[in-house]
C-alpha positions in Angstrom: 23.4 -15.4 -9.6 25.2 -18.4 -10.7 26.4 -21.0 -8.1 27.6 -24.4 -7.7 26.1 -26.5 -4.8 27.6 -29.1 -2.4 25.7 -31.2 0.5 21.7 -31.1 0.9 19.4 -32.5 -0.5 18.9 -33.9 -4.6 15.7 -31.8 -3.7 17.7 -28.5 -2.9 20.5 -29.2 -5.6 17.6 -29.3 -8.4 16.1 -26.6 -7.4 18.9 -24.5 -7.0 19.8 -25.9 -10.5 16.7 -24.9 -12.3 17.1 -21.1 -10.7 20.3 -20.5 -11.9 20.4 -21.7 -15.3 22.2 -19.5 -17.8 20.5 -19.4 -21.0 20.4 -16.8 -23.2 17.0 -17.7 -24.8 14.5 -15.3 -24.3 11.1 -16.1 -22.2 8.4 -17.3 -23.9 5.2 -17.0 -22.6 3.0 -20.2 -22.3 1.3 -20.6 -25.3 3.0 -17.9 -27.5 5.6 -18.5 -30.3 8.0 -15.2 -29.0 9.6 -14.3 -26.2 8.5 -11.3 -24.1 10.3 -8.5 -24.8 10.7 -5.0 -23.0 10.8 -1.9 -25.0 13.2 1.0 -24.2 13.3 4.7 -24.0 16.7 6.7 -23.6 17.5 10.4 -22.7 21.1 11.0 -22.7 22.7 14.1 -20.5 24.3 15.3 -23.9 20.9 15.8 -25.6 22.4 12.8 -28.2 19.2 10.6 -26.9 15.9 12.7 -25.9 13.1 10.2 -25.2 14.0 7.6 -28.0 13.0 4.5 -28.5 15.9 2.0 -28.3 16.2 -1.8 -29.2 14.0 -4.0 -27.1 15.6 -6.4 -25.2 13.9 -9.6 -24.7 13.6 -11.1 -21.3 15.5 -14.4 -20.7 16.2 -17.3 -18.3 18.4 -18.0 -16.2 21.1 -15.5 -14.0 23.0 -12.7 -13.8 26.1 -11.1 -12.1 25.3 -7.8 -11.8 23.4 -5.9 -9.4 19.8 -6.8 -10.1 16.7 -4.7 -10.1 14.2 -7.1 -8.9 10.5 -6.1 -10.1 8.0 -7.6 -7.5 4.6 -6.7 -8.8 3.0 -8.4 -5.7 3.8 -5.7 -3.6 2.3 -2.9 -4.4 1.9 0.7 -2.7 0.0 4.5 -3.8 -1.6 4.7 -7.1 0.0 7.2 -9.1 -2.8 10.5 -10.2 -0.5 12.4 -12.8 2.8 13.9 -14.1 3.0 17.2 -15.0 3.3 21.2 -14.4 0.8 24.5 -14.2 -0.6 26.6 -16.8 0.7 29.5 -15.0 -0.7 33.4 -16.1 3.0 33.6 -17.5 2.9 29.8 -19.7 -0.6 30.6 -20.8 1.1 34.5 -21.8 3.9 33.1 -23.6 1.3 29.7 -25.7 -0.7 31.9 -26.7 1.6 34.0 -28.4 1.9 31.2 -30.7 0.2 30.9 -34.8 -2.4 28.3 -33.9 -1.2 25.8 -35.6 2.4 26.0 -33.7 0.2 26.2 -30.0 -1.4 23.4 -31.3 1.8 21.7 -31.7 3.4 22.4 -28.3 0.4 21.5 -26.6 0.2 18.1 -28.2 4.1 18.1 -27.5 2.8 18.2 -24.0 -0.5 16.4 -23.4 -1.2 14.2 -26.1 -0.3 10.4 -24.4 0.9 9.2 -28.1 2.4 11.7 -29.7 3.4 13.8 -27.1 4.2 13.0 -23.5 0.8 12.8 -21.9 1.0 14.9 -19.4 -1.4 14.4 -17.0 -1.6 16.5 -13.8 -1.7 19.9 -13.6 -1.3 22.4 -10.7 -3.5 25.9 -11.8 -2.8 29.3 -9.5 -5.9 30.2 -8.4 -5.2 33.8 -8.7 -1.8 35.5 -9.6 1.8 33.9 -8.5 5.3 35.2 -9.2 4.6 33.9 -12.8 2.6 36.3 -14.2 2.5 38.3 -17.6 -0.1 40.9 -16.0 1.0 44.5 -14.6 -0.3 43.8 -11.0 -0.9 41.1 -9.3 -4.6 39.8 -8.9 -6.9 37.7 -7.3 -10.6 37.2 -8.5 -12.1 39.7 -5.3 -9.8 42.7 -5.7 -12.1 45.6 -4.8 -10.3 49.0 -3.9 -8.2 49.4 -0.6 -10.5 49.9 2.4 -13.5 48.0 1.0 -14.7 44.8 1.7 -16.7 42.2 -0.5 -18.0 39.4 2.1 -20.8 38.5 -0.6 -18.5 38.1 -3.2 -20.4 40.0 -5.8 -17.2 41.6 -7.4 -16.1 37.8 -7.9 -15.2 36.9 -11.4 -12.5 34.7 -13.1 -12.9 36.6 -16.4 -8.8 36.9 -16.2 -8.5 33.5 -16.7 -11.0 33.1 -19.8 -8.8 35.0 -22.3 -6.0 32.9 -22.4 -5.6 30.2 -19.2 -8.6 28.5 -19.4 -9.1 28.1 -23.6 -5.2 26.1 -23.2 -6.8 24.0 -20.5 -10.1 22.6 -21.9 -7.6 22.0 -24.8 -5.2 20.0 -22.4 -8.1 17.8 -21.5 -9.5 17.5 -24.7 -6.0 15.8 -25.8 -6.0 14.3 -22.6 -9.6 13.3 -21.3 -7.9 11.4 -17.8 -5.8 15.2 -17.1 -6.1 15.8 -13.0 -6.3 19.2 -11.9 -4.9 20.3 -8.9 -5.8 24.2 -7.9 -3.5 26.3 -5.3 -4.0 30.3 -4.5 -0.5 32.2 -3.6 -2.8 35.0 -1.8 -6.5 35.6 -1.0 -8.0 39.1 -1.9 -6.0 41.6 -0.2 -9.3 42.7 1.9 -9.2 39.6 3.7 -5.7 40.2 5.0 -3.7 42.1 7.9 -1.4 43.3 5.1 -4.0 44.9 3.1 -1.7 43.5 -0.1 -1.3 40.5 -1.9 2.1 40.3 -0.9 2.6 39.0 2.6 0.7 39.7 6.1 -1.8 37.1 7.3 -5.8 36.4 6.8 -7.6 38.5 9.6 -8.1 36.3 12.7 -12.3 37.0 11.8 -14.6 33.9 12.0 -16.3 36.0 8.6 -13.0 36.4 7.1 -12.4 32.2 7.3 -16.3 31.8 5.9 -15.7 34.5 3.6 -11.8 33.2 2.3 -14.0 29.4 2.1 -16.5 30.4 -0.1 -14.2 32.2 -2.6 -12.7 29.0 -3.3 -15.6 27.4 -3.5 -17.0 30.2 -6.0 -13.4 29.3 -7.8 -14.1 25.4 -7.9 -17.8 26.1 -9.1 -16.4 28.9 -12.0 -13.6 26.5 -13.2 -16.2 23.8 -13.5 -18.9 25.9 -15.2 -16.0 26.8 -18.0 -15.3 22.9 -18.4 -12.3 22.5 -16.2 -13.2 20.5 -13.2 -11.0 20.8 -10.2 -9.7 17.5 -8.6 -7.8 18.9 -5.6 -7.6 21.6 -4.0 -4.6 23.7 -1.4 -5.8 26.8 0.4 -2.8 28.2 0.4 1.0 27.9 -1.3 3.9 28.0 1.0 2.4 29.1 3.6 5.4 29.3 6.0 7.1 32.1 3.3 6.8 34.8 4.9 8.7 37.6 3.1 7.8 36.2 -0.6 10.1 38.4 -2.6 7.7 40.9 -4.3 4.5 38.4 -4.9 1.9 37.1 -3.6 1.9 34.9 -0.1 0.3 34.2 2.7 1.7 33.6 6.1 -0.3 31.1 7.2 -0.1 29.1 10.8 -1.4 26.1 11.1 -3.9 27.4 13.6 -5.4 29.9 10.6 -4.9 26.8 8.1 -7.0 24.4 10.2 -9.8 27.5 11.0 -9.7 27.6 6.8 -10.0 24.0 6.0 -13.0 23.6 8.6 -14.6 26.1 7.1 -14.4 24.9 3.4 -14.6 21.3 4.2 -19.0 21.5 4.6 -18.9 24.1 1.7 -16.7 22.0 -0.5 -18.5 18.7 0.1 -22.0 20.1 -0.9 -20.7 22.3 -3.9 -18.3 20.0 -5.9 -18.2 16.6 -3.6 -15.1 15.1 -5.8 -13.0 18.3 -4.7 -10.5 16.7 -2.0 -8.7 19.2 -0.1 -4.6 18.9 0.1 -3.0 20.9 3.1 0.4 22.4 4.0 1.6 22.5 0.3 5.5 23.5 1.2 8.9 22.0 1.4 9.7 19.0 2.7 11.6 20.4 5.9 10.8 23.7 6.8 13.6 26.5 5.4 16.0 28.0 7.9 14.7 30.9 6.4 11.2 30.5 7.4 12.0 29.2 11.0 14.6 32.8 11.0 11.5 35.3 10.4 9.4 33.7 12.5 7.7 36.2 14.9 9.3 36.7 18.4 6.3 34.6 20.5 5.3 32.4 18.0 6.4 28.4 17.1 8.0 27.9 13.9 5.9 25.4 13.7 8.4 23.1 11.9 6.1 19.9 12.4 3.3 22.0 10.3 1.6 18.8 8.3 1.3 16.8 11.5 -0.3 19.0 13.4 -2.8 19.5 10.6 -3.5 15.6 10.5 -3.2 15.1 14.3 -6.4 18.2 14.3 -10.2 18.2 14.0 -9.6 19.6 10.4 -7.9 16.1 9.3 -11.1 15.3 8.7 -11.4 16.9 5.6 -8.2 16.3 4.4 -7.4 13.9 1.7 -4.0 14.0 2.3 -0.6 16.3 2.1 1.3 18.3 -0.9 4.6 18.7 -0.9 7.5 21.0 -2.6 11.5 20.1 -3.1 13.0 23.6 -2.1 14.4 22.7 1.0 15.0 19.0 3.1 14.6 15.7 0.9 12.1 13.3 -0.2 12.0 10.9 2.9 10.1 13.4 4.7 6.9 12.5 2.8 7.7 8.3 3.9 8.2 9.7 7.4 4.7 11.2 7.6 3.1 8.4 5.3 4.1 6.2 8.1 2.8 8.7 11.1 -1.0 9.2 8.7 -0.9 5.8 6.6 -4.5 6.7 5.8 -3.7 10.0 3.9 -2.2 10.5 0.5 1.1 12.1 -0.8 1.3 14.7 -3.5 4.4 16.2 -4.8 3.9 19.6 -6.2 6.2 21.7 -7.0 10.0 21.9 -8.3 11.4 24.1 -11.0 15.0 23.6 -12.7 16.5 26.8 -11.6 20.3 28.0 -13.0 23.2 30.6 -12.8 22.7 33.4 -15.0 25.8 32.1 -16.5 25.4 29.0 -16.1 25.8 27.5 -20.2 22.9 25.6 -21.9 24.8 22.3 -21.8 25.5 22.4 -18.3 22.2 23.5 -17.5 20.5 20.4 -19.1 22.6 17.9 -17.1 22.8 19.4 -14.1 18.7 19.7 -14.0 18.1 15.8 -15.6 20.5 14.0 -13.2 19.1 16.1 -10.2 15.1 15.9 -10.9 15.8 12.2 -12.2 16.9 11.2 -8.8 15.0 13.4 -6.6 11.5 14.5 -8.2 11.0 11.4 -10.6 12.5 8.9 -9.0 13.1 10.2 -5.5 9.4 11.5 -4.4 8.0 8.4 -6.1 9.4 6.1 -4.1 8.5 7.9 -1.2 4.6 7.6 -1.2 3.7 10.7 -4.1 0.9 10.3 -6.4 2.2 13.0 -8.5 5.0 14.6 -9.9 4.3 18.2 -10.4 7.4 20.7 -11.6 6.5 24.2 -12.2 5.7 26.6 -15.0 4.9 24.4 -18.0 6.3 27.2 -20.6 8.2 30.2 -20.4 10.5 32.8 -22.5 13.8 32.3 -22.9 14.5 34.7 -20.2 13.0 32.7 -17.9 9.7 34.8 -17.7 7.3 36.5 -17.9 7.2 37.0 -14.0 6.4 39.5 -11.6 9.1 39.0 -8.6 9.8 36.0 -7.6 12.5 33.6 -9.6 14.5 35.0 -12.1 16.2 31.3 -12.5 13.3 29.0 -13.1 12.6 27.4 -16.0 9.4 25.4 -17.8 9.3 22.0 -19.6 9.0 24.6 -23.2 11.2 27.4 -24.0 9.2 29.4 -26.4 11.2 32.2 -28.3 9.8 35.2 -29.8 10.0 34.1 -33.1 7.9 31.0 -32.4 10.9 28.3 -31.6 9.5 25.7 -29.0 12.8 24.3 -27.5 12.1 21.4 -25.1 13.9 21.8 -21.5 15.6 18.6 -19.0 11.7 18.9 -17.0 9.9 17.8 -20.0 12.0 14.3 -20.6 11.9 13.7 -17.0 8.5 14.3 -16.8 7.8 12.3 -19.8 9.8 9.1 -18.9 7.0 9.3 -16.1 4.0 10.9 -18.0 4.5 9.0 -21.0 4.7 5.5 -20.0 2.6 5.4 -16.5 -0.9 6.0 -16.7 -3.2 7.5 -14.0 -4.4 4.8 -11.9 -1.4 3.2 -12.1 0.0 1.5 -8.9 4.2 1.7 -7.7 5.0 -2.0 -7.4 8.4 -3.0 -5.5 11.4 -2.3 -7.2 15.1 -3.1 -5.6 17.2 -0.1 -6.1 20.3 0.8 -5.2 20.8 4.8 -5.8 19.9 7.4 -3.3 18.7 11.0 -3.7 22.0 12.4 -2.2 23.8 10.9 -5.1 26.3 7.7 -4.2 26.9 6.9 -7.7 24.2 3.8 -8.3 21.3 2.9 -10.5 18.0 4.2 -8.8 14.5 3.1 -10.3 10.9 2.6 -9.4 8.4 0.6 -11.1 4.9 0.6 -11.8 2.0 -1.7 -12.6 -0.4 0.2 -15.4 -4.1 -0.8 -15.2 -4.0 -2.8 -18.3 -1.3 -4.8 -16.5 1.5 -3.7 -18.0 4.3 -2.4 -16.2 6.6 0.8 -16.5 10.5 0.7 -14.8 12.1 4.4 -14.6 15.6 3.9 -14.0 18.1 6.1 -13.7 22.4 6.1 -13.4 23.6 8.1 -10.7 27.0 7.6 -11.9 29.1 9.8 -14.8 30.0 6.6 -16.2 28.0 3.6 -18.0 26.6 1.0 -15.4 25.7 -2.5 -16.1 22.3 -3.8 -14.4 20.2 -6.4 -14.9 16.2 -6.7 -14.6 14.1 -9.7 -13.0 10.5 -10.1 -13.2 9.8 -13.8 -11.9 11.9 -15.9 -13.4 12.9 -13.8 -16.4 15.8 -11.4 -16.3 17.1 -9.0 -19.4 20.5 -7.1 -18.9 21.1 -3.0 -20.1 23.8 -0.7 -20.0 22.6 2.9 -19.3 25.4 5.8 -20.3 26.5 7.7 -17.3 23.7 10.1 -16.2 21.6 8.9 -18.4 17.6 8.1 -18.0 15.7 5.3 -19.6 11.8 3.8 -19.3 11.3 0.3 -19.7 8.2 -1.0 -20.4 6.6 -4.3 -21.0 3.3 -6.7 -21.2 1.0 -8.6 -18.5 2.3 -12.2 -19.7 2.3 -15.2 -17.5 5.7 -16.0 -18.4 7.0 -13.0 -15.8 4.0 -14.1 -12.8 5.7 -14.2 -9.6 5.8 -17.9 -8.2 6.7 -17.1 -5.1 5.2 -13.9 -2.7 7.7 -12.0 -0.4 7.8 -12.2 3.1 7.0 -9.0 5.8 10.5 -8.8 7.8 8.8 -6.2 10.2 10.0 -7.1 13.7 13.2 -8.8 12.7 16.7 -8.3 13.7 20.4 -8.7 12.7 23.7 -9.5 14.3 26.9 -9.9 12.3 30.7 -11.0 12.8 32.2 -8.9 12.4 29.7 -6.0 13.2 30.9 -4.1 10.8 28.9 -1.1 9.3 25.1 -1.6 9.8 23.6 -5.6 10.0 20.5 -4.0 10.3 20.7 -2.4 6.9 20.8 -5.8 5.4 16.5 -6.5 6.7 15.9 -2.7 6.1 13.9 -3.2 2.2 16.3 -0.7 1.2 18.8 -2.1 -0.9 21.0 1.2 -1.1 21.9 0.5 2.5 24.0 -2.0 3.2 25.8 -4.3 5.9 29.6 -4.4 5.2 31.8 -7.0 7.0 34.6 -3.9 6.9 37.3 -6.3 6.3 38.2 -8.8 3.8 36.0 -12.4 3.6 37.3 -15.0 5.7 35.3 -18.4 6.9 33.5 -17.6 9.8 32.1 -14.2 9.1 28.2 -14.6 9.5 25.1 -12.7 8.9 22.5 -13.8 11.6 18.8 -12.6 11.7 16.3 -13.1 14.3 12.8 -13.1 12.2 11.4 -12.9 15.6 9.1 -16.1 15.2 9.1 -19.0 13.4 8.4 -18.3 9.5 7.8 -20.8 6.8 9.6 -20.2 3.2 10.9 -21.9 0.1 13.7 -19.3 -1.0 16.3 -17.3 0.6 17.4 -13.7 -1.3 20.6 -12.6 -0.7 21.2 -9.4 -2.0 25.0 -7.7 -2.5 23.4 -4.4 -3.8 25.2 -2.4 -6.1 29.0 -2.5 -5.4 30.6 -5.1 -7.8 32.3 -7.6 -6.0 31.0 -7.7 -2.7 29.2 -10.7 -2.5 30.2 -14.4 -0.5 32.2 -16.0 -2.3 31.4 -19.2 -0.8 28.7 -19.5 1.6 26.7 -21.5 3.4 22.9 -21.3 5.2 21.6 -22.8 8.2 18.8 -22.2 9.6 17.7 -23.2 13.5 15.1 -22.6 15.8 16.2 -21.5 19.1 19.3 -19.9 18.0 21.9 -22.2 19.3 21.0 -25.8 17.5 22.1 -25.1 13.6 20.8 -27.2 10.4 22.6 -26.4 7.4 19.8 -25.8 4.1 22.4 -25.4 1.4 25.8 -23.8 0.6 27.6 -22.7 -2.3 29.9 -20.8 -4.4 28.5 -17.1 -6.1 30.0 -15.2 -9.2 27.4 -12.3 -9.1 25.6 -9.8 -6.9 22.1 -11.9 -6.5 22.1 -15.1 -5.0 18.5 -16.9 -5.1 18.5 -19.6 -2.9 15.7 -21.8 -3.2 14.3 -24.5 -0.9 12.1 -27.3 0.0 9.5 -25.6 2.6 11.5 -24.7 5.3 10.1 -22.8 8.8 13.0 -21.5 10.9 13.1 -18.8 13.6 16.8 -17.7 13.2 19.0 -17.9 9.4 22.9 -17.8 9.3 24.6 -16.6 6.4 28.2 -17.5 6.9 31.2 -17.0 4.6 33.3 -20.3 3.5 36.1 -18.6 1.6 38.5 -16.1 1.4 38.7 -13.1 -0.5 40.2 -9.7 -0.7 36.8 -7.9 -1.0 34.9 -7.0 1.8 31.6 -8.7 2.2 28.1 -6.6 2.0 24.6 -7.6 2.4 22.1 -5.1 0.6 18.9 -7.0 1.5 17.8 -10.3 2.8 14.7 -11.3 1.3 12.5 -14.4 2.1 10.0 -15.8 0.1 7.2 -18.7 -0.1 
């Protein structure tokens, strides 16, 4: 943000100078006659915008007052597989009841990356779920109740070749880089104490385990013969819902899940070698419900994924899939940090409604949500894919066979052939669209939470031509100003309240980093007054905050302890996302045993951001103090040190 700068060095003043200039010219790259621009793509809660392209705003120099999204594409994190949904039996039911030519449409709607929104992940049932068209529910095994079929000879996906798998080699053939991800809701009923699809447990039978193992093998091997090669695979969906409401499930322990995954890891590897294996594949905390009809004697078992990775059957595990039905996003960071070594997937989420609820309302309510929480939310919390759930259904919400009578798809399709485009397929295509598998999250400050506090909310990715893709999203039911730094380039946007937009932009020198951020790890923070939270203010997370809880006064101070002595040429100070909060005078020192102080610069701020930048400076312990007086409390977002 813009400053002026009194005492320190000619050095410090230039440099401080040549930060916080405030021209309006845009950036231009070394070497090129324009400036860099970044295109934009806007999806309105009113339906008045849906995935249009907007003006491009070129990138300038110099500052900006308003809460600032800094893009750091040094600091990168999980590379991203797919965006998408599942060809359900009840999706491939209600495509296929298309003319050709209109299937042909929708499906390019869907999967084509240029003319459509390129989705490119799905999630196939390996068997029957709630969402089917059929008059019983199946699996590929079903043999007659009281038989058996331990060689598999009744084993057959001919279900799946009259309508599922035709739409799916046409999905890859539109998009060649499409990951498939396969989950069963219930192995053949044979195999289970229930005797039915629907509920009960796999027989506790070292033959059963062998016997439910190579049935998904078969499945991998059949899906591949028919030219749909299966990338992942779950051995079993929700496996803590125990009393599925008249479909398929499986209640599944994690003893019986390990016993499973050791048995299919060997087969897996030697059959189809590029199969990973996902495990748990549920919500993010485990439902009150599920821990309630948990048998008298038994754990609930509410720590279910770490037990798996903490197991001898980790070993085949590539990592953990997730679903957003109950508990929040942060769950899958919690157990990234536990297994740091094994991947995040998200799933499954569906838009789900009152049966009164109106169109209108419907459409907002589902774009604000999944733009925070599935697009944004899971994202930003480790998860190579974004997965919602049936990609098409009627306008009744079906075909389905129990299960939910509320969900919806990214397509309507009407009996007379209208394809109406739900809230799942923009926010799936602000992802699908403009970030391409392979693609890496990059840091990204943002100030919104998946709980809703009223802020902008992003997350940013580098593609692997270099280019880079910003999701960002308002929180708020009113416009919010923002502004975007890459380097030393910044452009400003107003996004309409609730609204969802994609920024994207080109590998060009002119937005290269100069300086790499500092690891805070191990630091700490003391303030005066305490206020709310200093350690928020060296937490990366710029939608927590330190707040001085009273007005500014001279005096007030924001102290960290980096916890040894750390060289760096710039200082971040970070006021976050509510306007007015920021120093506004200040001063930094800087010392090296926490009691003798040297003072690096001070000065006066107008803006959220204040960049301070240095000669090379190595210090132990920074002060932040306040030098004015102001009615506005003072907050601290994020301290950030660079060199």
């Amino acid at each position: 943000m813009r400053r002026s700068v009194r005492g320190g060095t000619v050095a410090v003043l230039a440099a401080l100078l040549a930060v916080t200039g405030t021209s309006s010219a845009g950036a231009t790259a070394p070497g090129s006659r324009h400036p860099v621009s970044a295109r934009v793509w806007l999806t309105t809660v009113d339906g008045a915008e849906l995935l249009r392209e907007q003006a491009a705003v070129p990138f300038r120099t110099g500052a900006s007052d308003l809460p600032t999204i800094v893009v750091d594409p040094l600091r990168s994190y999980q590379a991203m597989d797919g965006f998408g949904a599942s060809i359900t039996d009840s999706s491939a039911t209600v495509l296929s009841g298309l003319s050709p030519a209109a299937r042909q449409d929708a499906l390019r709607r869907l999967f084509d990356p240029v003319a459509g929104i390129g989705v490119s992940f799905l999630r196939q049932p390996i068997g029957s779920s709630d969402f089917t068209a059929a008059a019983q529910h199946y699996t590929y095994d079903d043999v007659p109740a009281g038989a058996t079929d331990f060689d598999l000879v009744h084993f057959s996906i001919a279900h799946d070749e009259a309508r599922i798998l035709p739409l799916l080699r046409q999905a890859r053939r539109l998009n060649p880089r499409l990951t498939i991800l396969a989950t069963p809701w219930s192995a053949p009923a044979w195999m289970k104490t229930s005797g039915s699809l629907v509920g009960g447990q796999l027989k506790d039978d070292p033959a059963i385990y062998r016997a439910y193992a190579r049935y998904l093998v078969k499945f991998v091997q059949a899906y591949a013969a028919a030219g749909v090669p299966v990338d992942y695979l779950t051995v079993q969906n929700e496996p803590q819902n125990r009393a599925p409401a008249a479909y398929p499930g499986v209640d599944m322990p994690v003893a019986q899940q390990a016993k499973v995954i050791e048995a299919l890891g060997p087969l897996l590897r030697a059959a189809s070698p590029h199969t990973r294996i996902l495990a748990y594949d549920h919500n993010w905390s485990t439902h009150p419900g599920d821990i309630d009809s948990t048998p008298p004697g038994r754990s609930p078992e509410t720590d279910y994924p770490y037990q798996l990775l903490s197991g001898p059957a980790a070993r085949w595990i590539a990592g953990t899939a997730f679903h957003c039905y109950y508990g929040d996003p942060s769950a899958q960071s919690a157990l990234h940090e536990a297994f740091p070594d094994k991947g995040i997937w998200f799933t499954e989420c569906s838009g789900s409604h009152g049966p009164d609820d109106p169109p209108a309302k419907f459409f907002r309510d589902t774009l604000v949500w999944h733009a925070r929480t599935i697009a944004i939310g899971t994202t930003r919390n480790w998860a190579r894919s974004v997965v919602n759930w049936n990609l098409a259904l009627d306008p009744t919400g079906g075909p389905h066979l129990g299960g939910c009578g509320t969900c919806t798809g990214l397509l309507t399709i009407g009996a007379d052939g209208t394809v109406t485009t739900n809230a799942e397929y923009y926010t799936i295509g602000h992802l699908s669209k403009f970030v391409q598998p392979g693609a890496v999250r990059v840091a990204s400050t943002s100030f919104g939470t998946t709980g809703w506090n009223g802020q902008i909310m992003d997350v940013a990715f580098r593609n692997p031509d270099g280019s880079t893709a910003l999701v960002v999203h308002n929180e708020n039911d009113d416009p919010r100003s923002f502004a975007v730094a890459v380097g030393d380039r910044i452009f400003e946007y107003t996004l309409p309240g609730g609204a969802l937009a994609t920024f994207t932009w080109p590998a060009d020198p002119s937005l290269r980093p100069r300086l790499r951020q500092l690891d805070l790890t191990g630091a700490s923070a003391t303030a005066s007054p305490v206020g709310e939270s200093p350690a928020a203010a060296i937490d990366g997370d710029a939608a927590t905050r330190w707040s001085s809880g009273a007005g500014q006064f001279p005096g007030q101070y924001l102290q960290l302890d980096l916890g040894r002595a750390v060289g760096f040429r710039r200082v971040a100070v970070d006021s976050g996302g509510n306007l007015g909060d920021f120093a506004r005078g200040w001063q930094l020192s800087a010392s090296d045993d926490g009691t003798t102080w040297r003072t690096l610069a001070t000065g006066t701020a107008t803006g959220q951001l204040s960049n301070v930048d240095l000669p090379y400076t190595r210090a132990r312990h920074l002060r932040i103090t306040a030098t004015a007086v102001a009615g506005n409390w003072w907050s601290v977002s994020d301290v950030r040190l660079y060199r």
